[in-house]
C-alpha positions as CSV (number, residue, x, y, z in Angstrom):
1,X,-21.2,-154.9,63.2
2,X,-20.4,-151.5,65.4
3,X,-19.4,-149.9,62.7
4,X,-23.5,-149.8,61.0
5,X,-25.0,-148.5,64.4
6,X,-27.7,-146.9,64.6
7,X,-28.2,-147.5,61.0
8,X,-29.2,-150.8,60.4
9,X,-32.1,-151.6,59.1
10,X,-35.0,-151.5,61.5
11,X,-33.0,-149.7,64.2
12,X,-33.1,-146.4,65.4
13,X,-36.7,-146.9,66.1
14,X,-38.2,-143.1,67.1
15,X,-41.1,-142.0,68.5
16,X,-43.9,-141.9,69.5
17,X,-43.4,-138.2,69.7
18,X,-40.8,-135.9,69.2
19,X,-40.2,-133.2,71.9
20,X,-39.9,-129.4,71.3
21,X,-36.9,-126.9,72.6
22,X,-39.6,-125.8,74.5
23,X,-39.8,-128.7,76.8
24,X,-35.8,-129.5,77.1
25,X,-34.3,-125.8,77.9
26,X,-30.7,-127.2,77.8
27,X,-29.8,-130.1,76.0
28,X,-26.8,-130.5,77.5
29,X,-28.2,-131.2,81.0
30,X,-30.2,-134.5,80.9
31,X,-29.6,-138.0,82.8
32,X,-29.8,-140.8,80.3
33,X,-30.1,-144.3,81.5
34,X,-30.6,-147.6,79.3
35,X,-31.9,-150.8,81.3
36,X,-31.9,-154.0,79.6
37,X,-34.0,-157.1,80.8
38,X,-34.7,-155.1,84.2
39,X,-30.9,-154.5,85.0
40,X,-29.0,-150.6,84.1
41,X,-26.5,-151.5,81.4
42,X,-25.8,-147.5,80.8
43,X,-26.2,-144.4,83.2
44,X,-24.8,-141.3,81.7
45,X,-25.5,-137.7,81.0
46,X,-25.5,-135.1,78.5
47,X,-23.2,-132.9,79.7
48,X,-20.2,-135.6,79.3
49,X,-21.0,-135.4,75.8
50,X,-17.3,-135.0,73.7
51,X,-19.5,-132.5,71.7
52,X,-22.0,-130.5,72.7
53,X,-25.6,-130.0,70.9
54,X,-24.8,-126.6,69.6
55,X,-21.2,-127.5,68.6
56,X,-22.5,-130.5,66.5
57,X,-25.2,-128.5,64.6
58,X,-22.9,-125.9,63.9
59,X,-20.6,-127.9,62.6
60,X,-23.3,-130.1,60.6
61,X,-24.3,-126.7,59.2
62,X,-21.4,-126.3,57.5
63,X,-22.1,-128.2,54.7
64,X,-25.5,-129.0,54.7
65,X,-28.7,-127.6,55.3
66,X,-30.5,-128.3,58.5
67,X,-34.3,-128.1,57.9
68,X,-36.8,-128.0,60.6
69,X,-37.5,-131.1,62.6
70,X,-34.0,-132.7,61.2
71,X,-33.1,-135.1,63.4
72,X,-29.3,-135.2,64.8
73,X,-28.2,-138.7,66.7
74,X,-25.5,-137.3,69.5
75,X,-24.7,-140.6,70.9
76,X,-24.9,-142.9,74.0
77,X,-22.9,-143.1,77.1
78,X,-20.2,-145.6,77.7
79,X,-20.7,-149.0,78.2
80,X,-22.4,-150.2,74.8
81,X,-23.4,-154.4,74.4
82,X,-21.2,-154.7,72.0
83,X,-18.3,-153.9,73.5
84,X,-19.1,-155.4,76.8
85,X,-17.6,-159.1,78.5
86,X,-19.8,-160.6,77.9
87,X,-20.8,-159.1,74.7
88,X,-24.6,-158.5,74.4
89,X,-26.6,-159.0,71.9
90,X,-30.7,-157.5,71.7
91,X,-31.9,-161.4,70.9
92,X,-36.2,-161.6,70.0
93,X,-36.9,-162.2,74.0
94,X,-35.1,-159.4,75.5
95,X,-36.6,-156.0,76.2
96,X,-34.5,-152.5,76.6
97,X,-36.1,-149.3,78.2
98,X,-34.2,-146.1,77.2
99,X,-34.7,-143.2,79.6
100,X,-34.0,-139.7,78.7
101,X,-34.5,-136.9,81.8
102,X,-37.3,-134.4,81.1
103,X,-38.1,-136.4,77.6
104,X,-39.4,-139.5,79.4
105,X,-39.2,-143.7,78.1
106,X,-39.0,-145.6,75.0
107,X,-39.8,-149.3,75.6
108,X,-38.5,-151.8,73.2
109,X,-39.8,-155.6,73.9
């Protein structure tokens, strides 16, 4: 179901480290690439985000208080699985590398 995300239970897997402000001076100018058994499925960056980084936790700070080390998901680029022809699915064999620019990999196999 699209509509669950990234909050199904045991997705949005983070880790292993989280990286400081200090490391990533602006947000909003990172390649992001997802490859899924060995072939790029998504290649986008942050600066085609509908909303930038400062925009969203502003707004989120309307109404609720953003503590230190909160975690805000932005998003992905285009071309999701699920949405795809053919459709994919993550199934138990398949493995999914997520690159962020300046942040580095998250392997998933």
């Amino acid at each position: 179901m699209p509509c669950f995300s990234k909050g199904m239970d045991s997705s949005c897997l983070l880790g292993p480290v989280l990286v400081s402000t200090a490391i990533v001076s602006d947000p909003q100018s990172l390649e992001i690439n997802a490859i899924y058994n060995s072939k790029t499925v998504q290649e986008g960056h942050t600066s085609d985000m509908i909303f930038g980084v400062c925009e969203l936790i502003a707004y989120l700070s309307q109404g609720t208080t953003i503590e230190p080390g909160t975690i805000i998901l932005t998003g992905i680029p285009p071309g999701i699985g699920y949405f795809r022809s053919p459709r994919i699915i993550l199934g138990d064999e398949d493995e999914i590398r997520v690159y962020i620019e300046q942040i580095g990999s998250l392997h998933y196999e």
